[in-house]
GUSE-336142 format. One record per atom (N, C-alpha, C, O, CB): residue number from 1; residue in three letters; atom name; y, z, x. Coordinates in steps of 0.001 Angstrom, whole numbers, always signed. Glycine has a CB too. Layout:
@resi:NUM	resn:ala	name:CA	py:Y	pz:Z	px:X
...
// end
This chain:
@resi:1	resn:unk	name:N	py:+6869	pz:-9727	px:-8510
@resi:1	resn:unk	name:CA	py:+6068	pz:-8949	px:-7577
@resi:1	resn:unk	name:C	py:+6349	pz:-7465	px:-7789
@resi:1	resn:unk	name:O	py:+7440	pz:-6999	px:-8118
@resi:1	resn:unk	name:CB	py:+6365	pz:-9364	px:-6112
@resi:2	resn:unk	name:N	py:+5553	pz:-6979	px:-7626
@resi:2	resn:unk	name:CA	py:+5528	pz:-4933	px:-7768
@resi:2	resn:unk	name:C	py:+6004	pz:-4072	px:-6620
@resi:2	resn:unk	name:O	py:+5769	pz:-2866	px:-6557
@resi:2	resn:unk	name:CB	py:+3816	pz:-4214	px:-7889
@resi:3	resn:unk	name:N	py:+6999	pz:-5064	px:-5298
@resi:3	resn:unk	name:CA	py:+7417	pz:-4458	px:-4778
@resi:3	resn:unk	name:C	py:+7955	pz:-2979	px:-4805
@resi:3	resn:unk	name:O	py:+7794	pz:-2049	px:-4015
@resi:3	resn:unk	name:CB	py:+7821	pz:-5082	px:-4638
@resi:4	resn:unk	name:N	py:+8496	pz:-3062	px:-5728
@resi:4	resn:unk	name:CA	py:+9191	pz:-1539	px:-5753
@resi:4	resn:unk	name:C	py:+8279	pz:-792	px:-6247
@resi:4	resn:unk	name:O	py:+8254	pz:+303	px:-5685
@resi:4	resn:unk	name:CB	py:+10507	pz:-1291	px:-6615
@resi:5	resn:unk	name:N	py:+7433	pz:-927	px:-7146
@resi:5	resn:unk	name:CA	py:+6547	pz:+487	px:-7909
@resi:5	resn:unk	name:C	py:+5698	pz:+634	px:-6342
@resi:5	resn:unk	name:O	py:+5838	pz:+1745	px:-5831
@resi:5	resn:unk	name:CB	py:+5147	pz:+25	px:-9813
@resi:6	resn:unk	name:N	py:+4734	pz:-497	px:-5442
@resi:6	resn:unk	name:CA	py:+4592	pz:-301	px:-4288
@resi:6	resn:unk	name:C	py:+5226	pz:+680	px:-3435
@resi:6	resn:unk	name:O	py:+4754	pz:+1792	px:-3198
@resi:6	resn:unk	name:CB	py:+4732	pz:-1216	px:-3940
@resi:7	resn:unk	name:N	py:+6292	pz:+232	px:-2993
@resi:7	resn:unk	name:CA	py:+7116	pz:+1294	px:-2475
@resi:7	resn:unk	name:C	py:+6902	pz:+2817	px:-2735
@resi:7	resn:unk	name:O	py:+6437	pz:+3658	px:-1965
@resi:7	resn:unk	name:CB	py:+8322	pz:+1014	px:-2903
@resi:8	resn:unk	name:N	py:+7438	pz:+2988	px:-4245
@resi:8	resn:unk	name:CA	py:+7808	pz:+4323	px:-4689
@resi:8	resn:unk	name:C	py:+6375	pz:+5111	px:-4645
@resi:8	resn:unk	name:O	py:+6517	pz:+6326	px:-4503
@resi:8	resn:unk	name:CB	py:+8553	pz:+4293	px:-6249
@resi:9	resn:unk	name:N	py:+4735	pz:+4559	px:-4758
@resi:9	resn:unk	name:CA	py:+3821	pz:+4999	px:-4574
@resi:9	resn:unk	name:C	py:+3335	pz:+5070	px:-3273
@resi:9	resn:unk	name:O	py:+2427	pz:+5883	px:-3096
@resi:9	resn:unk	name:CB	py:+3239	pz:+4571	px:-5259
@resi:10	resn:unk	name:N	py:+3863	pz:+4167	px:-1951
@resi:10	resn:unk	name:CA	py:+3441	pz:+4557	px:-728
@resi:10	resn:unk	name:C	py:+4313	pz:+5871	px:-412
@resi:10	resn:unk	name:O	py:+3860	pz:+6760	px:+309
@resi:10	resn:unk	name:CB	py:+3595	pz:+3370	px:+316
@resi:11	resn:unk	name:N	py:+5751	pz:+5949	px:-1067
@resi:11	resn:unk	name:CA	py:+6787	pz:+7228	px:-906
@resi:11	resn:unk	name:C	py:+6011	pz:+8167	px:-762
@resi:11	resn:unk	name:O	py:+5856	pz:+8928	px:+193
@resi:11	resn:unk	name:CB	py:+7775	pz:+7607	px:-2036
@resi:12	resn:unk	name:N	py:+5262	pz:+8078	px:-2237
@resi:12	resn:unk	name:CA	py:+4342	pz:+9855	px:-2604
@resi:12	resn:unk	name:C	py:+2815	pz:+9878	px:-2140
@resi:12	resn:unk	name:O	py:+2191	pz:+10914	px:-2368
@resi:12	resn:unk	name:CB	py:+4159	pz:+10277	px:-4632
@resi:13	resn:unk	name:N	py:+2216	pz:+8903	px:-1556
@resi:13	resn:unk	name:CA	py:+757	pz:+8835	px:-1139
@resi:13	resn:unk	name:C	py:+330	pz:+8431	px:+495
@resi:13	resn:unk	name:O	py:-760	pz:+8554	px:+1054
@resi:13	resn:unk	name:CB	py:+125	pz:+7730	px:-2112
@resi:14	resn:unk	name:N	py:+1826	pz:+7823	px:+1097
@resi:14	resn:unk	name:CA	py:+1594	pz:+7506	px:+1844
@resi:14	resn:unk	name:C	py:+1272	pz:+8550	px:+3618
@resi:14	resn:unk	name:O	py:+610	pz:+8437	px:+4650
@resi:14	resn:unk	name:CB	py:+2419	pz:+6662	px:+1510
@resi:15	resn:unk	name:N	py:+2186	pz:+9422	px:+3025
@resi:15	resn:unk	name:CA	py:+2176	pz:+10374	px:+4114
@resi:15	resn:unk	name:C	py:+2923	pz:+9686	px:+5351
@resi:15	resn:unk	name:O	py:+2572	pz:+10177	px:+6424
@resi:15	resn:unk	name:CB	py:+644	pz:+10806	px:+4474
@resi:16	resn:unk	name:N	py:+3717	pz:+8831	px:+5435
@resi:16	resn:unk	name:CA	py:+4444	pz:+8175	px:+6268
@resi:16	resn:unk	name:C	py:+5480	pz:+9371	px:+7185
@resi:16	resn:unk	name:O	py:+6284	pz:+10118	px:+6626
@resi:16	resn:unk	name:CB	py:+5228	pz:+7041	px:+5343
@resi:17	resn:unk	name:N	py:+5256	pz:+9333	px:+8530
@resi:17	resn:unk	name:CA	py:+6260	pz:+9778	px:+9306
@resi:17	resn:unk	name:C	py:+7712	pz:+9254	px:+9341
@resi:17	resn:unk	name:O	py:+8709	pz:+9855	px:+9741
@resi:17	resn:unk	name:CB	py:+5799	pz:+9676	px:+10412
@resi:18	resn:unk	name:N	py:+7599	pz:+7690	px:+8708
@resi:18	resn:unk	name:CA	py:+8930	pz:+7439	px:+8941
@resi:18	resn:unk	name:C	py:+9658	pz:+7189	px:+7225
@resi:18	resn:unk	name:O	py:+8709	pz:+6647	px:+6659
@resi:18	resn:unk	name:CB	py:+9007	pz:+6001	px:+10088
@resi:19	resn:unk	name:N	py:+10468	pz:+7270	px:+6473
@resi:19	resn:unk	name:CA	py:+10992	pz:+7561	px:+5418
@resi:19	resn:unk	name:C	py:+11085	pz:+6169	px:+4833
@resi:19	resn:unk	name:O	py:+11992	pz:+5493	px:+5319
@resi:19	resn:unk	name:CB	py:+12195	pz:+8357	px:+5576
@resi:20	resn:unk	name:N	py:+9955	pz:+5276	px:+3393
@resi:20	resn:unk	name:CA	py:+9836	pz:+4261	px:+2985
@resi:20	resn:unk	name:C	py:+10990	pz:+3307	px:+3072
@resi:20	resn:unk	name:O	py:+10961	pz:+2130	px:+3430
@resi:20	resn:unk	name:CB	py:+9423	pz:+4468	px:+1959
@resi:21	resn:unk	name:N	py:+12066	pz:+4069	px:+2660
@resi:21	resn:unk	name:CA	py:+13155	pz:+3802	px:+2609
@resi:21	resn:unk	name:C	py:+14243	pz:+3076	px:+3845
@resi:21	resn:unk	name:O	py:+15345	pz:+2535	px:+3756
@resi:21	resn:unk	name:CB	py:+13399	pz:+4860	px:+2203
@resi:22	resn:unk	name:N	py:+13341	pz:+3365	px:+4973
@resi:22	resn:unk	name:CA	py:+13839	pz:+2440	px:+5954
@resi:22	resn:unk	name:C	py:+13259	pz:+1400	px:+6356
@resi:22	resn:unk	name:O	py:+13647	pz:+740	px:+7320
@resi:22	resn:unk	name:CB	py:+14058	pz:+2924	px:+6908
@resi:23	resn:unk	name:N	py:+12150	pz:+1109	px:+5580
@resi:23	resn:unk	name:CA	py:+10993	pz:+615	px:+6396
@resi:23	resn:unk	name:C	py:+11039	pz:-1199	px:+5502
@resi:23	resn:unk	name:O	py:+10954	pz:-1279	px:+4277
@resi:23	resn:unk	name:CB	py:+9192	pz:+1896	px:+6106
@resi:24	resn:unk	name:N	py:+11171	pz:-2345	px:+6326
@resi:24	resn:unk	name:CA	py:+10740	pz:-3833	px:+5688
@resi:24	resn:unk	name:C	py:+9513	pz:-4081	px:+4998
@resi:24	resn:unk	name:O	py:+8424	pz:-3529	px:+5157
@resi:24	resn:unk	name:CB	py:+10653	pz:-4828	px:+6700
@resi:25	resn:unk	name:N	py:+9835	pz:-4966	px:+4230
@resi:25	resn:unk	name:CA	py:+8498	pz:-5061	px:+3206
@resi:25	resn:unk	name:C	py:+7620	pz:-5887	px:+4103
@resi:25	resn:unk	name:O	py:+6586	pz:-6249	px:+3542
@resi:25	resn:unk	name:CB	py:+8755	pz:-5890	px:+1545
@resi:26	resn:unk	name:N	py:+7728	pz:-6196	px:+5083
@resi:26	resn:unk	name:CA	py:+6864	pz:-6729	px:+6413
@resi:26	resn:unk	name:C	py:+6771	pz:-5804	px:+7395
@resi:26	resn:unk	name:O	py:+6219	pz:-6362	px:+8343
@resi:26	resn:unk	name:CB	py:+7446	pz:-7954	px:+7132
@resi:27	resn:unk	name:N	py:+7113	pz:-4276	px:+7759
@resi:27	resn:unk	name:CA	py:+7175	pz:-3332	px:+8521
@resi:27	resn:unk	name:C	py:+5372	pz:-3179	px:+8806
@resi:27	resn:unk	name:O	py:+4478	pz:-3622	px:+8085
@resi:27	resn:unk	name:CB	py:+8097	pz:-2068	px:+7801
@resi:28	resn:unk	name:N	py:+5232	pz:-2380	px:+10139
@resi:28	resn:unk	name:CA	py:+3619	pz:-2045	px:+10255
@resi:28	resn:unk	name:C	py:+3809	pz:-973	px:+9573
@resi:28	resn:unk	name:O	py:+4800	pz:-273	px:+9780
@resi:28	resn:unk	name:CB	py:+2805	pz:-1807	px:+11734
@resi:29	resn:unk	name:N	py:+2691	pz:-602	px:+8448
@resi:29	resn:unk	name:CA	py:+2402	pz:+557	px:+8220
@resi:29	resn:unk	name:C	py:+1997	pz:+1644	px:+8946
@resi:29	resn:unk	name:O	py:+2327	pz:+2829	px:+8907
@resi:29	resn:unk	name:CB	py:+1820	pz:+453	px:+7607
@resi:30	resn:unk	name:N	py:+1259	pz:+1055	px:+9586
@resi:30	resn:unk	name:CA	py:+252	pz:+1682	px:+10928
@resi:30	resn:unk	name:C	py:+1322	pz:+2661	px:+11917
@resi:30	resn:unk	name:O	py:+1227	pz:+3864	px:+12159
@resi:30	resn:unk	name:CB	py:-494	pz:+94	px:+12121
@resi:31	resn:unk	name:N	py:+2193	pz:+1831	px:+12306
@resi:31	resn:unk	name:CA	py:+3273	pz:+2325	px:+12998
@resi:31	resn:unk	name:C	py:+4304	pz:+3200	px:+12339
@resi:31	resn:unk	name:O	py:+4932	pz:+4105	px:+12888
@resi:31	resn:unk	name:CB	py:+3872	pz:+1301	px:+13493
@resi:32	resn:unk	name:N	py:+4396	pz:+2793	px:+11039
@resi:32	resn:unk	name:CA	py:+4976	pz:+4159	px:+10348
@resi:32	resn:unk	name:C	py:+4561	pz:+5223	px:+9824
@resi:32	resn:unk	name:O	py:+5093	pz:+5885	px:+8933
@resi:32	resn:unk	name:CB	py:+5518	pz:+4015	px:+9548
@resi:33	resn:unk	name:N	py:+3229	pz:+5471	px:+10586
@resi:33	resn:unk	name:CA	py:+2065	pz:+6662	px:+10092
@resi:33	resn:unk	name:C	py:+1191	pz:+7053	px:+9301
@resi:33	resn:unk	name:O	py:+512	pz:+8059	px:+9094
@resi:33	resn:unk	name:CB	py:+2312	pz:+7412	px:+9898
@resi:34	resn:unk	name:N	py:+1415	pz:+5601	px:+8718
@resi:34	resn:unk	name:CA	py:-90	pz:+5211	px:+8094
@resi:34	resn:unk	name:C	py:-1715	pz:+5837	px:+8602
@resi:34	resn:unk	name:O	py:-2172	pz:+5640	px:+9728
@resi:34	resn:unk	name:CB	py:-178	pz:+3614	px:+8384
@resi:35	resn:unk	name:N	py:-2201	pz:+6366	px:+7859
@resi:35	resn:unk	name:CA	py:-3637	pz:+6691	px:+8610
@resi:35	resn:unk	name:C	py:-4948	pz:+6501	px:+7822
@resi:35	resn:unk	name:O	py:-5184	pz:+7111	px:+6778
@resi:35	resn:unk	name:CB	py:-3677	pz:+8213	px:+9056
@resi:36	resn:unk	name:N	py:-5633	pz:+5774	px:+8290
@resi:36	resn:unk	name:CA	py:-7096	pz:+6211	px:+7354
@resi:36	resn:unk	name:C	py:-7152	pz:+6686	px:+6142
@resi:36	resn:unk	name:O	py:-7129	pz:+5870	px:+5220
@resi:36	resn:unk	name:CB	py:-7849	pz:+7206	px:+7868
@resi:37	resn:unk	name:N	py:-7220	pz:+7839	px:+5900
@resi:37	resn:unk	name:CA	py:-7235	pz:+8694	px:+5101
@resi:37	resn:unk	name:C	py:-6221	pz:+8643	px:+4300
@resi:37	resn:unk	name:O	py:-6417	pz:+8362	px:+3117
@resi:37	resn:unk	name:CB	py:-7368	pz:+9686	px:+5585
@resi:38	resn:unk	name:N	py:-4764	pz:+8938	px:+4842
@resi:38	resn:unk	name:CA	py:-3678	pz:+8295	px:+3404
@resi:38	resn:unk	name:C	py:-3970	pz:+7179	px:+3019
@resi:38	resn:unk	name:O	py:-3722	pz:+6973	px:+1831
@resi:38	resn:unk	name:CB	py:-2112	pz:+8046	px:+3610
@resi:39	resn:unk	name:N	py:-4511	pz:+6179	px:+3712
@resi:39	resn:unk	name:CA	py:-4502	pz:+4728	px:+3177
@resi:39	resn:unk	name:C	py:-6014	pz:+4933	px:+1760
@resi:39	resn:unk	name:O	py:-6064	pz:+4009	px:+950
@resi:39	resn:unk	name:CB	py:-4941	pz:+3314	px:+4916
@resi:40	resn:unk	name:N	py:-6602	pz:+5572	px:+1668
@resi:40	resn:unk	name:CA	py:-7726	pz:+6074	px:+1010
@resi:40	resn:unk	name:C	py:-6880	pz:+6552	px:-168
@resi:40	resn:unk	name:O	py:-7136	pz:+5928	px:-1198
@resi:40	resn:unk	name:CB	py:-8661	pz:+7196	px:+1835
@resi:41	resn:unk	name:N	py:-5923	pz:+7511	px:-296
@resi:41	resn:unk	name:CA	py:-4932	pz:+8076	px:-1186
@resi:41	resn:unk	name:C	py:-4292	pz:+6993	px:-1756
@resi:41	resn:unk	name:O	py:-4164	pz:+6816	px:-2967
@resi:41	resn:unk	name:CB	py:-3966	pz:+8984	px:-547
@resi:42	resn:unk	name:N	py:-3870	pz:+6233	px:-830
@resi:42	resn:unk	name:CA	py:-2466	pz:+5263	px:-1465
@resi:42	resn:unk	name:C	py:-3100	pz:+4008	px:-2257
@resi:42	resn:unk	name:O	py:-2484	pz:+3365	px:-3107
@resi:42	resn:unk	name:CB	py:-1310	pz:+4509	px:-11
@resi:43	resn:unk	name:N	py:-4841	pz:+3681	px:-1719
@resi:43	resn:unk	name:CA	py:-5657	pz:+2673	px:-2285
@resi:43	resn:unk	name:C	py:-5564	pz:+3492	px:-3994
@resi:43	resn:unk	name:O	py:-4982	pz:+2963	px:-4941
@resi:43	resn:unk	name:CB	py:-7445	pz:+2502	px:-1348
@resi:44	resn:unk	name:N	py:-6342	pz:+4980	px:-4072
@resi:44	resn:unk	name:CA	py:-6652	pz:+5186	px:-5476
@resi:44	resn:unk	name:C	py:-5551	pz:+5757	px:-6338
@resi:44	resn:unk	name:O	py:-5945	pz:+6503	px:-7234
@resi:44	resn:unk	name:CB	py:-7787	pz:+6053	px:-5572
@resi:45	resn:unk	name:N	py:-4134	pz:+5539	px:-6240
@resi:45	resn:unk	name:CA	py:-3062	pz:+5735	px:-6673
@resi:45	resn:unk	name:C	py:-2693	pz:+4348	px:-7121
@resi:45	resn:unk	name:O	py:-2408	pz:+4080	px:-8288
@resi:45	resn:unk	name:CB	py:-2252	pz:+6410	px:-5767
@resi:46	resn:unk	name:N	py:-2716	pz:+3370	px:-6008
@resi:46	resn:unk	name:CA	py:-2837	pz:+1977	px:-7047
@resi:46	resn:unk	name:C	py:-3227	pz:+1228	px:-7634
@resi:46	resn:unk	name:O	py:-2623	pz:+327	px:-8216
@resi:46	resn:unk	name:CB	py:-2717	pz:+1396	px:-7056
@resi:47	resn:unk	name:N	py:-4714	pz:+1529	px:-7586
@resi:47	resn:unk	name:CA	py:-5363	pz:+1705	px:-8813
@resi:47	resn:unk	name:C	py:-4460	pz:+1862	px:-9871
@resi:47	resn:unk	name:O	py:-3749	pz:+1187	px:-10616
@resi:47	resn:unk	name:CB	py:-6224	pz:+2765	px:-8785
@resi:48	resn:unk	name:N	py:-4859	pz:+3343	px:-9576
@resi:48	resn:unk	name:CA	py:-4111	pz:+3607	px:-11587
@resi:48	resn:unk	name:C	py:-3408	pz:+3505	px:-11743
@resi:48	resn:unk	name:O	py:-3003	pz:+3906	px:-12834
@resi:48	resn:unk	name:CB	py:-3923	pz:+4567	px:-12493
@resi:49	resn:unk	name:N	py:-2652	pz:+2967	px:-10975
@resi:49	resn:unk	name:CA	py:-1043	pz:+2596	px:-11428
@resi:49	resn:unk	name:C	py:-1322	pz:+1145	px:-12437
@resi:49	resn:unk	name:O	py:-1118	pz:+987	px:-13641
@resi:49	resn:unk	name:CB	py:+186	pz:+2151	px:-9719
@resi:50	resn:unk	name:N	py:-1881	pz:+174	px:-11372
@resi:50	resn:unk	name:CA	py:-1910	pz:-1229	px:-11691
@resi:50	resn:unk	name:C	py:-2986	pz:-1571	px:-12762
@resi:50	resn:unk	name:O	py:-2990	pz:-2593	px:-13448
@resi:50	resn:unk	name:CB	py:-2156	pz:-2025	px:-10418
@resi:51	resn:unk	name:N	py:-4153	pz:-282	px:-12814
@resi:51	resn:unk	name:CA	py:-5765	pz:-597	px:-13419
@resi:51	resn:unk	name:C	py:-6458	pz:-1864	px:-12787
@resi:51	resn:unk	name:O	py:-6667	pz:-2806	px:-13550
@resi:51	resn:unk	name:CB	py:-5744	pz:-929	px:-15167
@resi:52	resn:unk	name:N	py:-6811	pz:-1970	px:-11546
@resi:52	resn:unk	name:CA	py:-6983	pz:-1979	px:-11018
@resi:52	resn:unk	name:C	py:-8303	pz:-1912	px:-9940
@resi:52	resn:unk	name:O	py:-8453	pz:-714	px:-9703
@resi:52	resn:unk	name:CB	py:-6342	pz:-1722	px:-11288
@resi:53	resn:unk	name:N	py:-9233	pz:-2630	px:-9253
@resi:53	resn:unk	name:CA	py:-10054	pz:-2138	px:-8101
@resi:53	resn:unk	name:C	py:-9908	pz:-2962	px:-6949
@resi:53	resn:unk	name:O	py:-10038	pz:-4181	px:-6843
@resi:53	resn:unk	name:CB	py:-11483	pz:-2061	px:-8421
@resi:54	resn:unk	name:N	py:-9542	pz:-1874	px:-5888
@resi:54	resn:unk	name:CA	py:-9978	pz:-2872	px:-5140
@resi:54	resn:unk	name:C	py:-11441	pz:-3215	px:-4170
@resi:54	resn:unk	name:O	py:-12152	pz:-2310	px:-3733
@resi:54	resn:unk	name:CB	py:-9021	pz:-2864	px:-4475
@resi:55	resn:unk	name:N	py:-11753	pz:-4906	px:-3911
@resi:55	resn:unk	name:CA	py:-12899	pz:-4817	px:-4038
@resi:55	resn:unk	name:C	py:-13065	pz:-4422	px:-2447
@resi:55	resn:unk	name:O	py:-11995	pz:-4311	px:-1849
@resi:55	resn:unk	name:CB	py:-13572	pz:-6053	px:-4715
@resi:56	resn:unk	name:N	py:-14399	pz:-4170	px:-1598
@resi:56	resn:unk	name:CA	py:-14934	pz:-3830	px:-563
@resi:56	resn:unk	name:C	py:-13768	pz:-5069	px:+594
@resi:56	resn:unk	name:O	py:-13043	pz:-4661	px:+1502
@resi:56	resn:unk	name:CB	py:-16845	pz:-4032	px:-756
@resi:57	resn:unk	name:N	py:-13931	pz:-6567	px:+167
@resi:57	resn:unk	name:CA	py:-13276	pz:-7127	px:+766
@resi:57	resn:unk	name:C	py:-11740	pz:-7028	px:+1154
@resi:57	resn:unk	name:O	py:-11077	pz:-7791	px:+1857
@resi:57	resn:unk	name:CB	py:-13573	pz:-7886	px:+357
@resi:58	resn:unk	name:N	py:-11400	pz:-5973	px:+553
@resi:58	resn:unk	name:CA	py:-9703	pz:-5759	px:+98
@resi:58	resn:unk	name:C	py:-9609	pz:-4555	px:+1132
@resi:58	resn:unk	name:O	py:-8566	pz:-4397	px:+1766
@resi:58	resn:unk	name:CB	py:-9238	pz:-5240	px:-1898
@resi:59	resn:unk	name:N	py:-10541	pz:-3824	px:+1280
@resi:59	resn:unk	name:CA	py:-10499	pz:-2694	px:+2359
@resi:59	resn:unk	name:C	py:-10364	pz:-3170	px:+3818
@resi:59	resn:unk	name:O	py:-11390	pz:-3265	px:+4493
@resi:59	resn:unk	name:CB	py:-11810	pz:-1843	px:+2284
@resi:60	resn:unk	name:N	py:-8931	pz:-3537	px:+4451
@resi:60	resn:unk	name:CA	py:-9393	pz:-3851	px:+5465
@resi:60	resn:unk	name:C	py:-7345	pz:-3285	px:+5652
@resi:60	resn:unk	name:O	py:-6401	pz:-3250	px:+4863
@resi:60	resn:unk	name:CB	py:-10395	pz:-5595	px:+5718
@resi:61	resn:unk	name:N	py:-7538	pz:-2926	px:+7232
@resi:61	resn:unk	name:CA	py:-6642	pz:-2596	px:+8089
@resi:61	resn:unk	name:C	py:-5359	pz:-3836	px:+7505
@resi:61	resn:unk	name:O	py:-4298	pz:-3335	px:+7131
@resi:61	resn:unk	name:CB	py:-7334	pz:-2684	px:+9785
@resi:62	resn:unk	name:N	py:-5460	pz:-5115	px:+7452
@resi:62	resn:unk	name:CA	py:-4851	pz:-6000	px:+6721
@resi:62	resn:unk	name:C	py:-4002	pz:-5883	px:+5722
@resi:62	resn:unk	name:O	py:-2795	pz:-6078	px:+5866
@resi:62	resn:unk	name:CB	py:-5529	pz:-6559	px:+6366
@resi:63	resn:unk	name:N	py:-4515	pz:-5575	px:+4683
@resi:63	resn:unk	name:CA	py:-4110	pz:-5479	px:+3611
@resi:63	resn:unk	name:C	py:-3370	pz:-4526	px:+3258
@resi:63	resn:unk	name:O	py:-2583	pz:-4693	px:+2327
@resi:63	resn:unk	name:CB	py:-4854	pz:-5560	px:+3009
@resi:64	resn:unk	name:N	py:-3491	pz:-2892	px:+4158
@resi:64	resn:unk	name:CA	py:-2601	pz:-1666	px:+4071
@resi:64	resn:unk	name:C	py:-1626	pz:-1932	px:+5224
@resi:64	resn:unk	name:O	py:-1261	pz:-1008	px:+5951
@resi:64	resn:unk	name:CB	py:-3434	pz:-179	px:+4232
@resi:65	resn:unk	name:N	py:-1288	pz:-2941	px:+5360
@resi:65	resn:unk	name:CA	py:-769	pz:-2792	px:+7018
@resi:65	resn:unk	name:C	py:+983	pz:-2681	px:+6746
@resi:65	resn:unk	name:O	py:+1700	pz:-1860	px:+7317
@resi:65	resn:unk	name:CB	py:-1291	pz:-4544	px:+8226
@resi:66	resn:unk	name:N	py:+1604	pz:-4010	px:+5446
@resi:66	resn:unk	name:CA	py:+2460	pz:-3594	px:+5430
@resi:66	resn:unk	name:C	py:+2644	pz:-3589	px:+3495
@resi:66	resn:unk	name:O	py:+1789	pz:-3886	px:+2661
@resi:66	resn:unk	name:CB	py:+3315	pz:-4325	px:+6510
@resi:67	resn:unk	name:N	py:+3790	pz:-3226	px:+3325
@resi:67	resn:unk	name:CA	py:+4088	pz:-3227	px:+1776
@resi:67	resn:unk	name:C	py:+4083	pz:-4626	px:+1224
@resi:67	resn:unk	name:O	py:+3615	pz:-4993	px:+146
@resi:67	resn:unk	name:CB	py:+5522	pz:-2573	px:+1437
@resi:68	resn:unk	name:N	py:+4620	pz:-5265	px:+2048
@resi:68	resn:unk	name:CA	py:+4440	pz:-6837	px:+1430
@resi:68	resn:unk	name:C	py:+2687	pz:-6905	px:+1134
@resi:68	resn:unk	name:O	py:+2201	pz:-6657	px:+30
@resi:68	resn:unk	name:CB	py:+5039	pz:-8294	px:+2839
@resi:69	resn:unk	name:N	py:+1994	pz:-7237	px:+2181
@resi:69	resn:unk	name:CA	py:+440	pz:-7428	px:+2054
@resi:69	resn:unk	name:C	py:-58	pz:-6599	px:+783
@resi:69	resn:unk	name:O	py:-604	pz:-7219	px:-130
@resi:69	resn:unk	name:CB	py:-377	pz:-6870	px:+3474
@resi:70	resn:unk	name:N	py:+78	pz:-5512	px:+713
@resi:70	resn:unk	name:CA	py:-224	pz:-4609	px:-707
@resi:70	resn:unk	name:C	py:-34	pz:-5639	px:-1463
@resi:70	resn:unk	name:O	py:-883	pz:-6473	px:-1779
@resi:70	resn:unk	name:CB	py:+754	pz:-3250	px:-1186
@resi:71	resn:unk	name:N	py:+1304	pz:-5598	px:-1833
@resi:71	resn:unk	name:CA	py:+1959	pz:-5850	px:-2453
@resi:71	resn:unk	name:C	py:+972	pz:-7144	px:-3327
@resi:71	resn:unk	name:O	py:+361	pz:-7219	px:-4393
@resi:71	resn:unk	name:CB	py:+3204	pz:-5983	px:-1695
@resi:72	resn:unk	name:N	py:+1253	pz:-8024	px:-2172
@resi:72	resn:unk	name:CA	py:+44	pz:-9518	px:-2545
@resi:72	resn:unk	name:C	py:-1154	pz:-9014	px:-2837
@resi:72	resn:unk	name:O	py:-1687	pz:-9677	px:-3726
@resi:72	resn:unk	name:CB	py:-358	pz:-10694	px:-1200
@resi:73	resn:unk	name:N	py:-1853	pz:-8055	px:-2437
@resi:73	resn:unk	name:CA	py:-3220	pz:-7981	px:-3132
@resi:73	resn:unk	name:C	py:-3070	pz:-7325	px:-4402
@resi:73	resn:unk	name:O	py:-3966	pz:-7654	px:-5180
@resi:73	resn:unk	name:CB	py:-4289	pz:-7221	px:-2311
@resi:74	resn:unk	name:N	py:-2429	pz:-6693	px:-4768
@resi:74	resn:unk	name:CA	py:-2171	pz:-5895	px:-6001
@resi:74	resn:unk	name:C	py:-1891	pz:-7298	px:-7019
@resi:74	resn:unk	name:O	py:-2641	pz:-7448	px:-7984
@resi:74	resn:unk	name:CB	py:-694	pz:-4634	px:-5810
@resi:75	resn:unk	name:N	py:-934	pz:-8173	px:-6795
@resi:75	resn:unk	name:CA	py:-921	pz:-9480	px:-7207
@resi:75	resn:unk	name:C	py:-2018	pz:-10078	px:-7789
@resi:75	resn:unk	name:O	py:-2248	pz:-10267	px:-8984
@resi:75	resn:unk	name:CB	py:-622	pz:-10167	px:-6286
@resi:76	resn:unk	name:N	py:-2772	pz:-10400	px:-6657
@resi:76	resn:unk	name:CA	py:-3766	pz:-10940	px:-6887
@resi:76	resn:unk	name:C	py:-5242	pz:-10325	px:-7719
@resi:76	resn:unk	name:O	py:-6075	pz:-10982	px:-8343
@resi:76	resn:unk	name:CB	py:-3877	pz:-11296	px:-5746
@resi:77	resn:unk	name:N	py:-5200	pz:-8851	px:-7466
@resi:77	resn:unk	name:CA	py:-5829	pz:-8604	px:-8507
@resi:77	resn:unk	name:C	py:-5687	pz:-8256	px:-9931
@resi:77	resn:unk	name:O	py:-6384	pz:-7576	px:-10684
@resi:77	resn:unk	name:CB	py:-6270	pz:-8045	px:-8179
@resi:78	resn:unk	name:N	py:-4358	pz:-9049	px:-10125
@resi:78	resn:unk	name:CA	py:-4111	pz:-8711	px:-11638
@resi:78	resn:unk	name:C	py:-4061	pz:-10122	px:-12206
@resi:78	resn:unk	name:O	py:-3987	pz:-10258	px:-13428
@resi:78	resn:unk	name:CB	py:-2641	pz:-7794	px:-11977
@resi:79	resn:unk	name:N	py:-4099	pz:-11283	px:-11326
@resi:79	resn:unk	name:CA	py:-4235	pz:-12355	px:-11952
@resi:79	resn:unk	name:C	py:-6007	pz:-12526	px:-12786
@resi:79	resn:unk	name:O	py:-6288	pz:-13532	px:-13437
@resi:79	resn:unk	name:CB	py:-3813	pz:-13452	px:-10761
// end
């Protein structure tokens, strides 16, 4: 799993109030200051990290919510 490259790209895209580094790979994003708009940043950063799209169905409050969930869709779109 891409946990960690995850991580180190929500570090620099995420705009998080609270420091990645404390945060569970099941933590709310939302609650650690996740917003809209970074989540827009942190979507087209993993992209190019992974090459990558994600599709319309993948855009959902869900899927950015915590690093684990990323985590699994990034997964899944590389299978």
């Amino acid at each position: 799993m891409n946990i960690e490259k995850v991580r180190e790209i929500l570090s620099t895209h995420g705009r998080l109030t609270t420091p990645v580094d404390s945060l569970q790979d099941d933590s709310d994003l939302y609650q650690a200051g996740l917003t809209s708009l970074a989540t827009v940043g942190l979507m087209l950063a993993l992209e190019d990290e992974f090459d990558v799209e994600f599709p319309d169905s993948a855009l959902s409050r869900k899927t950015f919510g915590s690093i684990e969930s990323i985590a699994e869709t990034v997964e899944e779109l590389l299978e």
